[in-house]
Each structure stands twice: as C-alpha cells, then as structure tokens.
N, C-alpha and C positions, 0 to 999 in steps of 0.2 A: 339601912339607916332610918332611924325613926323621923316624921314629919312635925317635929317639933315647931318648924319656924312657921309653919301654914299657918295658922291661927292667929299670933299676935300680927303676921303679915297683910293676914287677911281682913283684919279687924280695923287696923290701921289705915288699910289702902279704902273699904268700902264708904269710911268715913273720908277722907279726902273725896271721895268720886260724889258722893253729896255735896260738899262742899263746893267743888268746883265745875261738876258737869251736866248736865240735866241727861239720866239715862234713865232711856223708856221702855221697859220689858213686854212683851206680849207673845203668851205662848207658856206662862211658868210654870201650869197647870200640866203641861205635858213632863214635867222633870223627874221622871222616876225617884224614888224616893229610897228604896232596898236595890240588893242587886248589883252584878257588873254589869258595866254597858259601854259604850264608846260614844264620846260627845265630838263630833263631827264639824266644826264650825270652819268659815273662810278665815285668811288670814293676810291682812289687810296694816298691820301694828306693833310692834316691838309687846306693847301692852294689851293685845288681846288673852295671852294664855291668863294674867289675874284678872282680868274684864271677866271674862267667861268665868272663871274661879269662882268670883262672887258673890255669884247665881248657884253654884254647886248647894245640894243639900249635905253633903260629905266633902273632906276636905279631897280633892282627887290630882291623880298623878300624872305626868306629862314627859314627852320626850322633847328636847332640845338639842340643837346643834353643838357636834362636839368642840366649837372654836368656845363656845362661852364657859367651856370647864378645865382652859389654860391654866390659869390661875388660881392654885391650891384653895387660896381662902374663895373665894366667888364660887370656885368647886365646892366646897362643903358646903357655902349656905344655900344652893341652886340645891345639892341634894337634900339637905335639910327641910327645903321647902317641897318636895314630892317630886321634885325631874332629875332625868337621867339624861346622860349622852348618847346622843345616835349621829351616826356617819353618815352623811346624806349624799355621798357620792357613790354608794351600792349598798346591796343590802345585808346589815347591819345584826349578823345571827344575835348578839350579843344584849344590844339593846331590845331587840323582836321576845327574847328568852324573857328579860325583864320585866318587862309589862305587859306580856302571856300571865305571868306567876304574879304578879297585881292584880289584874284582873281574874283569875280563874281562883287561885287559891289564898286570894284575902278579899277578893268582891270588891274591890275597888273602883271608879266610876278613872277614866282615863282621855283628856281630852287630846286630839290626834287630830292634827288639818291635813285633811285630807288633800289639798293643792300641794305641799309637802314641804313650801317656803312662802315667803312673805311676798305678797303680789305689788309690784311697784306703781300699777297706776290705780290701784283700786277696785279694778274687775277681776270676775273671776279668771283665773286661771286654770289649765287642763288638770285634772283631779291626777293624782297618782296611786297605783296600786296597793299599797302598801295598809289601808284602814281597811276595805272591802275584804283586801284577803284575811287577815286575821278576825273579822267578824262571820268570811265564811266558816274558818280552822276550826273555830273555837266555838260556831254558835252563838255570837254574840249580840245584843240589839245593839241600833246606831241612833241616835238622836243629835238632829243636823240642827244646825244656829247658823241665821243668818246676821253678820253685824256690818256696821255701818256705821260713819261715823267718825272713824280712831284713826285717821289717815292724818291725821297733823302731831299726832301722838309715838312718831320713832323714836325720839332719844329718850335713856330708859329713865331719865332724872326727872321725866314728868309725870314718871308715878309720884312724886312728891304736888303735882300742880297739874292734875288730868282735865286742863277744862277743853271741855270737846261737848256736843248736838250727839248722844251714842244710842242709836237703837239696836236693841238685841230680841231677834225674833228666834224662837225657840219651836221646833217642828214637832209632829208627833212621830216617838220612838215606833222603828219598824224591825223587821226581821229577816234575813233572806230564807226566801223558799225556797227551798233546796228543788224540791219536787219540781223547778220551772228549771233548774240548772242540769235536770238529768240527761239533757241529750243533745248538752252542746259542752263544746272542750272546757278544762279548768281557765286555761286560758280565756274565754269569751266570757265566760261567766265572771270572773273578776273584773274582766272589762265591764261586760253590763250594769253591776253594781256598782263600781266607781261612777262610772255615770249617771247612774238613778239616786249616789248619794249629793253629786255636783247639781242636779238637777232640781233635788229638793231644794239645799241651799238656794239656787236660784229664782226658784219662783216665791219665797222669801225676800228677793231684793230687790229694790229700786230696778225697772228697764236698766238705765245707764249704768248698773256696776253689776250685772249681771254677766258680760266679758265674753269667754269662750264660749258660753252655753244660752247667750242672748236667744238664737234661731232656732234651738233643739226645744222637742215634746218629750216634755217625762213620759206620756202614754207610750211609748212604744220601748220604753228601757222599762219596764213597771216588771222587775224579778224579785221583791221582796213582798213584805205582809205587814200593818202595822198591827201596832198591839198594845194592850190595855198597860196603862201607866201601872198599875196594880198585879200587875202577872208578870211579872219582871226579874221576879228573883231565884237565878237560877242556881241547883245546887249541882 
C-alpha cells in the first residue's frame, strides 16, 4: 500500500507542534539523508512515532501493535500512513519479512523502539532483541534518539493539541562490527548490541529517565562502529 497519507499528515501535525510545543532538536546533523537505516528511539508516548516522523528527511515506515489495526477504517489509514502490524507477544515472521523488504529493497529509513513498548514511568526500560538482530541480518546502520518530554502526550487526540517541553536528541548513526561478534554466540552478540543501542539512548538522556541502564558503561558493550552521515547508502 502506497504512503499517501504521510505527507499531508505530516505537514499538518509539524505545524500543530509549532503551534503548541517548544521542540528542541540537537543532533540533526547526524540524520542521514540517502540509504536504509533503523531509527532507534526510546518510547515514552502514544505520539512519539510522528514526533520522531517530523524530523525524518524521507517519509519512513513503522511497526505497530496489532490491537490498533482492529478496525478496518483506522487499518487502512495506520497503513496508509507507512505502519504495519506486528504481534508483540513472540516473534512476528510476518511483520519481521515486511520491513526487511522496506528497508532492503526500496531504502526506506524505518523507526523501531528498541524497548519494544511504551515505558510507563518514563525511564528507560530493558531493550529488546528484535532492532539489533535485524541491523545485524541485514547490515544495517542504527541511529538512536533520545526523547523526552511527551510523557503527558498518551491519548492520541493530542496530536490535534501537542503542547509539551520535547527535546529530541538525535545520536551519531553506527554500525555493528561484525569482526568484534566473531567469537562469541549469535546469541551474546545480539545481546551486546541491544545493549550498546539502550546505552546510547541513554547517555542522551536526563540521569533521571535514564531507568534500566542508569548504572551501566557503554565502554564495555562498545561492539559497533559509527559512521559518516554521508557513507550511508547501501546498495
């Protein structure tokens, strides 16, 4: 299905978030520009996937939980606007297939929260497996975001009235090095990487909403490589 409703969606809502929010971006310089990639953010708000959106330099696609594509019509315009249904209670060949062929064979930039649902107090919560492994599958770069902010923004009718304090810090895109993954299980190595992607996130954010990964060093999960915003675009 074509992403026809991105646009006038996104035009709509970016102008509302003027209107009513003061958001502070730093870091926009890191946003690759060509290329798939995997945008990485915490998720903290019913309205973070068009928060995030609105920063995109391409309109890019999203997986959503399959309770919000009950409903035929909300189904079509959810897909309409670039997201798919994924089953968050195991893993999901179906939706995994989909935004594989997004990403790989039409280049599309796909954002994916890596905690895998919405964190109720704020803090981070434990990363889940599921971004690291298809960034290892596939070769993919991740480029992590931290946000803040959008915690008073769950019911979805305040995308008409988003006023909220929202900063959006935007990390530099990395890569995993495979060459650091050669001599430990597939297993530990998707561990490592969830963790050095939770890790970035976090040192992006406030101490206090920083959560599971308050007490942990990135230096010692450090299994990727970052890489020039400009060298990004893989064929």
């Amino acid at each position: 299905m074509k992403q026809w409703l991105f646009k006038p969606c996104n035009f709509g809502f970016k102008k509302t978030l003027n209107w009513f929010s003061n958001l502070e971006i730093d870091g926009l310089e890191n946003m690759p520009i060509d290329g798939p990639y995997i945008v990485a953010p915490n998720h903290i708000s019913n309205l973070d996937p068009p928060i995030i959106a609105s920063v995109m330099p391409r309109p890019p696609v999203f997986l959503a939980k399959k309770e919000l594509f009950t409903f035929p019509l909300l189904s079509f315009l959810l897909r309409s606007y670039g997201a798919f249904p994924i089953d968050r209670s195991g893993r999901d060949n179906k939706a995994i297939k989909w935004v594989k062929n997004k990403l790989i064979n039409e280049k599309k930039i796909a954002i994916m929260f890596p905690e895998g649902t919405r964190s109720k107090t704020g803090g981070l919560i434990k990363g889940q497996p599921g971004v690291s492994k298809l960034a290892i599958d596939c070769n993919l770069p991740i480029v992590p975001i931290a946000l803040s902010g959008t915690e008073n923004l769950q019911n979805p009718i305040k995308v008409l009235k988003p006023s909220a304090e929202i900063r959006l810090n935007i990390g530099k895109p990395f890569i995993v090095d495979k060459e650091k993954l050669k001599n430990i299980s597939s297993r530990s190595g998707i561990f490592s990487v969830t963790k050095e992607i939770m890790l970035r996130i976090s040192r992006m954010l406030p101490k206090e909403k920083q959560g599971y990964y308050k007490e942990l060093s990135l230096e010692e999960f450090t299994v990727t490589v970052e890489i020039n915003r400009e060298k990004i675009n893989y064929e």
